[in-house]
Phi, psi and omega in degrees: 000323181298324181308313191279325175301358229244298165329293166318334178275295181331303179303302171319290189307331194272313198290309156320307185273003173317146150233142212273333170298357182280339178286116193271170177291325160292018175271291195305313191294303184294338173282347153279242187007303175278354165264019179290285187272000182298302160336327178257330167306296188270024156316291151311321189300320183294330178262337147307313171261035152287297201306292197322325196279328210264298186306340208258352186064347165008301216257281206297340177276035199225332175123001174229112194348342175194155189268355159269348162295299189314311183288308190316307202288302194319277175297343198061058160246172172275174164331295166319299166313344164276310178309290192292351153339283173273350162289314169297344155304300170294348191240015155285326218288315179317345189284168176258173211286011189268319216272318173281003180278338197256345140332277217289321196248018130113354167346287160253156190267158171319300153349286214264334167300314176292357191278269176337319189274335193289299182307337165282316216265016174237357168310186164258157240285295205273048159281307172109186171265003146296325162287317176291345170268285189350309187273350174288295194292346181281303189296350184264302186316319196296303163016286177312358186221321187239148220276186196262306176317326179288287174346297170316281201294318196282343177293300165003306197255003214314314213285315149336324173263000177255304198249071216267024186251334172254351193310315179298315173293323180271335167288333159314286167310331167308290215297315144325303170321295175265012139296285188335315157326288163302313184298304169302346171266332209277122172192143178244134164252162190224103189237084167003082187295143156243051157254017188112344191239203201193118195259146199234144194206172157134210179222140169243151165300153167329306212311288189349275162009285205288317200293324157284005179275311192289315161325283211290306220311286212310347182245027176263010171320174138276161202262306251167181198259359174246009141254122213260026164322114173279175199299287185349285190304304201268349186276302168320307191290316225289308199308305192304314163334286167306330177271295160342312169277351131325278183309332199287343202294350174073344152333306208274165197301209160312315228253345175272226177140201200269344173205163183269126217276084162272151171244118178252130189240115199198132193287150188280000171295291198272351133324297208270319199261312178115033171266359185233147166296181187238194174215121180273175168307342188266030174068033178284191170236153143231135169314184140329290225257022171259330173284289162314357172260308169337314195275359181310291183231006190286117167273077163300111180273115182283139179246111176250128211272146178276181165313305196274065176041358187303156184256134171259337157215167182211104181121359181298073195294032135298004194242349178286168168248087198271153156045225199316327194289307185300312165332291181305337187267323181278340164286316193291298197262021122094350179142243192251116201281005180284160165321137222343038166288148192239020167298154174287140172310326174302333191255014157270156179225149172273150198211148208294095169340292150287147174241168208318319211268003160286011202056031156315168233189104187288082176222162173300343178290340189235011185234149142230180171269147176194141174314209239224299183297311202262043169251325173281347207257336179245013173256008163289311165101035179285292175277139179262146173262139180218120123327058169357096183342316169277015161085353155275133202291159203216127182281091203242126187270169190308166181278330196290300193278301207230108173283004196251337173070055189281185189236172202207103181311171173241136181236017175293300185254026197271119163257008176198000000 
């Protein structure tokens, strides 16, 4: 073998000094392709003496614990990439003898070999082998047309078509397996960054899924022609929504409640003028204009501190906007008042014209409503809001967008 490999090296070297511009385009072409499959070719040879080193204990009589530790130092590959290594390996050899004879003769790539070999090897037991060939030679034919990803969803469905008498029961039993799975696996994180976030990961059941999909989608719109949110980004704010609108409903246990208690811990200095962070219990920072957008209707307890750290108040829920005030701010703007947004008053928090620690005053004269998104966009401080003579909010947009600022209503939600 060293011989022929060695020969093989020789072809390699000849292939390299070749010059390529020297080559017309049907050269070229063909000369890809074939080092395409020459390449998938000594691949499989490379995962035969995988298996064989791995069987052979090799790697552990050498001193080392496992024979994919052993391959990461031997090749200089990474871990990862060592693990898969010696699993694919293990799952060509496990294949049936259809799938490395169309391996060796470059018929299919290694990819589409492990598709196929994955794909045998999860029918079910009374398929027979006779079916499992069957369904071998369909999948190496498609092979020839479709990429290992296509492959895969079509290995799914293979047994209509060999076996369409067992297809309906294994898709069922399939189709269990992997609920059992998901459902056992299903888990959300929450991780701390040090950049300011917190990165959010995990895995959901179909169901779960489907239920954050139908949630999120409808408040994943762009609000307007001047939002340059990206879809991520509109899936975030949408995700912050829903809970916000959770929390209002007073439904969640002791640990929730009808709005969320954070304690911001923050000097009364940097309360009032907005130049300092803020801090919660679990020792994060919030910026200023992040602190100050809480408190507008969030039941944020500021716990505000003197020059000698003393606490002078904690808590004032007078600044929130409750019961009747909110009712009145939702009948006068019907739901978010920036210009043609079209969220509903549930998915609003009221927020201070003036704002509360500027000694703004939680009255309907100072207050409006706004979604989630234009609650951000204006504590940014582009637009400004005004109180109309006729006791309705009034928009006056950026100088970059309007130089005359002209000012600009919501006519969305206007019932009369």
């Amino acid at each position: 073998m060293l011989r022929a490999f060695t020969q093989a090296g020789g072809a390699v070297d000849d292939c390299a000094e070749a010059a390529l511009w020297a080559l017309s385009d049907n050269e070229l072409l063909a000369s890809l392709d074939a080092a395409h499959v020459l390449a998938q070719r000594l691949a499989t040879v490379q995962l035969g003496l995988v298996r064989e080193l791995d069987a052979r204990g090799l790697a552990v009589a050498q001193g080392a614990s496992s024979t994919a530790v052993w391959l990461r130092e031997r090749l200089r590959l990474t871990g990862r990439a060592a693990r898969q290594l010696v699993q694919l390996a293990a799952t060509v050899d496990a294949a049936p003898p259809a799938v490395r004879d169309a391996l060796l003769s470059g018929a299919i790539t290694v990819e589409q070999g492990r598709v196929v070999a994955e794909t045998i090897a999860a029918l079910p037991v009374e398929a027979g082998p006779e079916v499992a060939d069957k369904a071998t030679q369909l999948l190496v034919a498609w092979a020839d047309r479709f990429d290992p990803t296509t492959l895969s969803r079509l290995g799914e469905r293979v047994l209509t078509h060999v076996a369409p008498d067992l297809a309906d029961q294994a898709e069922l039993a399939a189709l269990d397996r992997a609920t059992e799975r998901a459902e056992a696996r299903r888990h959300v994180t929450l991780s701390e960054q040090q950049n300011g976030q917190v990165r959010l990961s995990g895995s959901l059941d179909t169901e779960t899924a489907g239920l954050i999909r139908e949630a999120i989608d409808p408040l994943c719109a762009p609000t307007g022609e001047h939002d340059d949110r990206s879809p991520g980004q509109r899936r975030a704010d949408a995700l912050g929504e829903i809970c916000r609108l959770a929390l209002r409903t007073g439904q969640l246990p002791d640990n929730g409640g009808d709005r969320p208690q954070l304690v911001v811990t923050v000097s009364l200095d940097a309360l009032v003028n907005g130049v300092r962070a803020g801090t919660l219990e679990t020792g994060e920072r919030l910026t200023p204009s992040a602190v100050r957008r809480l408190a507008c209707d969030t039941g944020v307890l500021p716990a505000v501190l003197g020059g000698n750290s003393q606490v002078l108040d904690v808590g004032r829920q007078r600044r929130l906007f409750t019961g009747p005030l909110r009712r009145a701010l939702v009948l006068r703007d019907g739901g978010c008042a920036f210009p043609g947004c079209d969220r509903p008053s549930r998915w609003c928090d009221g927020h201070h014209v003036r704002h509360w620690a500027d000694g703004g005053a939680t009255a309907l004269g100072n207050a409006v409503l706004l979604c989630g998104y234009h609650h951000r966009l204006v504590h940014r401080g582009d637009w400004e809001v005004l109180i109309a003579l006729d006791g309705r909010p009034d928009f006056l947009p950026p100088r970059w967008l309007d130089p005359l600022r002209t000012p600009r209503r919501n006519l969305y939600h206007r019932r009369c």
